[in-house]
C-alpha positions in Angstrom: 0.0 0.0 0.0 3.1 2.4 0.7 4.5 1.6 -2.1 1.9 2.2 -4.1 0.7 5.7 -2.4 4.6 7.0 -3.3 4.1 5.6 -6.9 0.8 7.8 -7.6 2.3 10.6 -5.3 4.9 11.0 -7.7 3.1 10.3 -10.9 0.9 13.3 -9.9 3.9 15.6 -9.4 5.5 14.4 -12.6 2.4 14.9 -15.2 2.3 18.2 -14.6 5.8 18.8 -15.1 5.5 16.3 -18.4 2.8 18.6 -19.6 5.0 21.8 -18.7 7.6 20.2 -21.1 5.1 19.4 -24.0 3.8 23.1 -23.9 7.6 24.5 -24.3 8.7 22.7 -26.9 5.4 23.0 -28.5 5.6 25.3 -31.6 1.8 26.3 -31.3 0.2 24.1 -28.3 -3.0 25.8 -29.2 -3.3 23.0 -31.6 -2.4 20.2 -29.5 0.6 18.3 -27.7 3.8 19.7 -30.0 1.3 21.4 -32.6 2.9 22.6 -35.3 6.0 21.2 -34.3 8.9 20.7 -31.8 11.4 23.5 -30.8 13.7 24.6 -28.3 13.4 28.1 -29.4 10.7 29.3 -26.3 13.8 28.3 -23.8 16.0 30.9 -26.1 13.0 33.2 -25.9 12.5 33.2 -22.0 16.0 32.7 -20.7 17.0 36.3 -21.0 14.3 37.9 -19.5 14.2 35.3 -16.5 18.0 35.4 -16.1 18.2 38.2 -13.6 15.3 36.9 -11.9 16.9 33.6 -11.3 20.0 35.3 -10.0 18.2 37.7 -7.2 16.2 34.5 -6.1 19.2 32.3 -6.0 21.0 35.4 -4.2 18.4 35.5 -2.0 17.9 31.7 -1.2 21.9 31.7 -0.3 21.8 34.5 2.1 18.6 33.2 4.2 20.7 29.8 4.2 23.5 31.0 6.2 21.2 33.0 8.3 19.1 29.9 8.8 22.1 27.9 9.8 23.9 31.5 12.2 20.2 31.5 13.9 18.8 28.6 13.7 21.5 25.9 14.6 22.5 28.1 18.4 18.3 28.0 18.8 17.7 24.8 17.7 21.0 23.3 20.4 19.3 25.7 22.8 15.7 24.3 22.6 17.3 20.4 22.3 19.8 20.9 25.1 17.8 23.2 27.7 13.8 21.6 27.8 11.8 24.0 29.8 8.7 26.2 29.6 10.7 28.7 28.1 12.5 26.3 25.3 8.7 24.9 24.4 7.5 28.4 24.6 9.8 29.5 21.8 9.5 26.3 19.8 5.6 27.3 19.4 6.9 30.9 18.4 8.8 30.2 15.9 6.5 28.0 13.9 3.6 30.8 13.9 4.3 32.1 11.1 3.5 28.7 9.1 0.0 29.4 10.7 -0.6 32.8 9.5 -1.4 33.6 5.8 1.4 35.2 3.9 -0.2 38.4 2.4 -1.0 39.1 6.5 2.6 38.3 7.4 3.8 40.5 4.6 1.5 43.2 5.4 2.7 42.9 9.1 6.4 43.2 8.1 5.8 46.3 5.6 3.6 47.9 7.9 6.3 47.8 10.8 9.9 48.1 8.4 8.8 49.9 5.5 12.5 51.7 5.6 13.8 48.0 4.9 12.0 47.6 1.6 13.9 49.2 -1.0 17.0 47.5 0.1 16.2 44.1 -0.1 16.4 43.2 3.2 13.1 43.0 4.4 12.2 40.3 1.6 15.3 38.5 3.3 13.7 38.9 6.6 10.1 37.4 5.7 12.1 34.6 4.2 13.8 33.7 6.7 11.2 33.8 9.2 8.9 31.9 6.9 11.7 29.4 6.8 13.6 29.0 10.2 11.1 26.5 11.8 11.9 23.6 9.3 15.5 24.5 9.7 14.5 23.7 13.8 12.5 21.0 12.6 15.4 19.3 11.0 17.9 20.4 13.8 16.4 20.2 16.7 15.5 15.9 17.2 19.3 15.4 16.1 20.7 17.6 18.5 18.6 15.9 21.4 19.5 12.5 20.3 20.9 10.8 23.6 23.4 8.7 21.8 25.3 11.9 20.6 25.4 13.6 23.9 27.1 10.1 25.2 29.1 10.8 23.0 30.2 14.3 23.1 30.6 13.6 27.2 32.7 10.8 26.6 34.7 13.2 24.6 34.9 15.7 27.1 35.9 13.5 29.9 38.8 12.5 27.5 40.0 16.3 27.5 38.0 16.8 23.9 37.9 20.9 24.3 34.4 22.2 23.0 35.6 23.1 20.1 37.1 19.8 18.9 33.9 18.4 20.2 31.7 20.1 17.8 34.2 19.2 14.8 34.8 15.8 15.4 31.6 14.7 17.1 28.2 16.9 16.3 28.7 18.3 13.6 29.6 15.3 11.4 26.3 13.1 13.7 24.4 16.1 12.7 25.4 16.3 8.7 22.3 14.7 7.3 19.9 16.7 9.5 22.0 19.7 8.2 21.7 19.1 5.1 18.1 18.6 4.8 17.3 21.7 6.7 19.8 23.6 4.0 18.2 22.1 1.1 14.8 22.5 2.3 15.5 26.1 3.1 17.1 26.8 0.1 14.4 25.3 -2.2 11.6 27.0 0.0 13.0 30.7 -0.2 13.8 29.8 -3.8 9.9 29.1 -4.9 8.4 31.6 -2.2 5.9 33.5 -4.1 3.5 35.1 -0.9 6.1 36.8 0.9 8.3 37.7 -2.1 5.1 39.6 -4.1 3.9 42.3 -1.4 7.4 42.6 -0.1 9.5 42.8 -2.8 10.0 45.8 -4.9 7.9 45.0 -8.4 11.2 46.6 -10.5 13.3 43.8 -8.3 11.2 41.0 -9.0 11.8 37.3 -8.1 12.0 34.2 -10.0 8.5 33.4 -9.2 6.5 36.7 -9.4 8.4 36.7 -12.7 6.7 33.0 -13.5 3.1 34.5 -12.3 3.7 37.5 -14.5 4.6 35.1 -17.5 1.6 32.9 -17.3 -0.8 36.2 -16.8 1.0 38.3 -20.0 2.9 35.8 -22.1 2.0 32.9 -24.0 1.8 29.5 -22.7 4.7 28.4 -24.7 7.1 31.1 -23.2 5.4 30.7 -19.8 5.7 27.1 -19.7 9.7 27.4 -20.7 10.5 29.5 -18.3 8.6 27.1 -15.8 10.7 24.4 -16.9 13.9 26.4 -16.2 12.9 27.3 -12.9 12.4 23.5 -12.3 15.0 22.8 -13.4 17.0 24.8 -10.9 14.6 23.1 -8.1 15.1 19.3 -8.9 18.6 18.8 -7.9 17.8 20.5 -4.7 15.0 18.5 -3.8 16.9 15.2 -4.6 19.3 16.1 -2.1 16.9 16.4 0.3 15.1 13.2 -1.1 18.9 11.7 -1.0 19.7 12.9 2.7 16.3 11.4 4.1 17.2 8.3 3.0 20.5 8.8 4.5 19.4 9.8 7.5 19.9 6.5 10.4 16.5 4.2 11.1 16.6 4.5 15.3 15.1 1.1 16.8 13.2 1.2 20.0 
């Protein structure tokens, strides 16, 4: 039955990517699947007009990375190592904002630092706060594992300072939960669309605002090519994170 669920889960993912193909290498889809034709000549038409798009949403997904990982791996070892009402408190913060609707989190963030628009950085801000709570998802269970704090106080006793500790012990026991939280983050921020439309500056546009602005002004053909691009800047990321679940060590009771 699992097997089976995973089978149609992806087959519904995949069609509509399939049919996202057909339509850009389609010389007229009006007429049908490839009518008129095949050609690769819609990727040539919607590359340079996405291009800088691409780049400010890559940009952007980078720098709300590294934030993730300077905020959210000291919070996450906070919340794992220190359980109290204060710990669970800010656990059930953080993850608000995935309750809240995006055009009222926007609105909230323009409303309060409208002198961070222009700049960028308040489109970096909604980011990351949209983001940070799978990066303590991810973290946070790993860090309280009870067989790595064994062993990070066995290597303390040996004379392991904390430093060496972290090196040689969690950080390498935490690298698949790293990198899932990276490459979710990073593909998350990268397809954002809520945030990144009432925040962003329309002459700065992202990738995706770009994408809804194609399909609402462009024809399918273009539209759908420079949907396929923008997939095709997604996939690898979500393999890794596809790649580092099944990575990630089956725990016994």
């Amino acid at each position: 039955m699992t097997r089976f669920v995973s089978r149609a889960t992806c087959a519904f993912v995949l069609i509509p990517i399939l049919a996202t193909l057909v339509a850009a290498t389609s010389v007229d889809f009006s007429q049908g699947p490839w009518g008129g034709g095949v050609t690769l000549d819609w990727f040539a038409y919607a590359w340079p007009p996405l291009a800088p798009e691409i780049g400010r949403s890559l940009a952007v997904a980078a720098i709300v990375v590294a934030l993730n990982l300077l905020l959210g791996g000291p919070l996450a070892w906070w919340v794992a190592r220190h359980p109290s009402p204060l710990t669970r408190l800010t656990g059930y913060l953080v993850n608000v904002p995935l309750a809240v609707p995006g055009i009222a989190l926007s609105v909230a963030l323009v409303g309060t630092y409208p002198m961070l628009r222009p700049s960028g950085l308040l489109l970096v801000m909604g980011h990351l706060v949209f983001t940070l709570p799978f990066t303590l998802a991810a973290l946070t269970p790993a860090l309280a594992d009870t067989e790595l704090r064994t062993n990070e106080s066995v290597a303390r006793s040996l004379g392991a300072g904390p430093l060496r500790v972290l090196r040689t012990i969690t950080v390498p026991a935490c690298l698949v939960a790293v990198t899932q939280a990276v490459t979710m983050v990073f593909a998350l921020s990268f397809g954002e669309f809520n945030v990144s439309f009432f925040i962003n500056p329309p002459a700065t546009s992202t990738a995706p605002f770009a994408l809804f602005d194609s399909y609402s002004t462009q024809r399918l053909e273009s539209a759908s090519a420079q949907s396929a691009i923008f997939i095709a800047f997604v996939v690898p990321v979500l393999t890794a994170v596809v790649l580092a679940r099944r990575r990630a060590p089956r725990r016994t009771p």
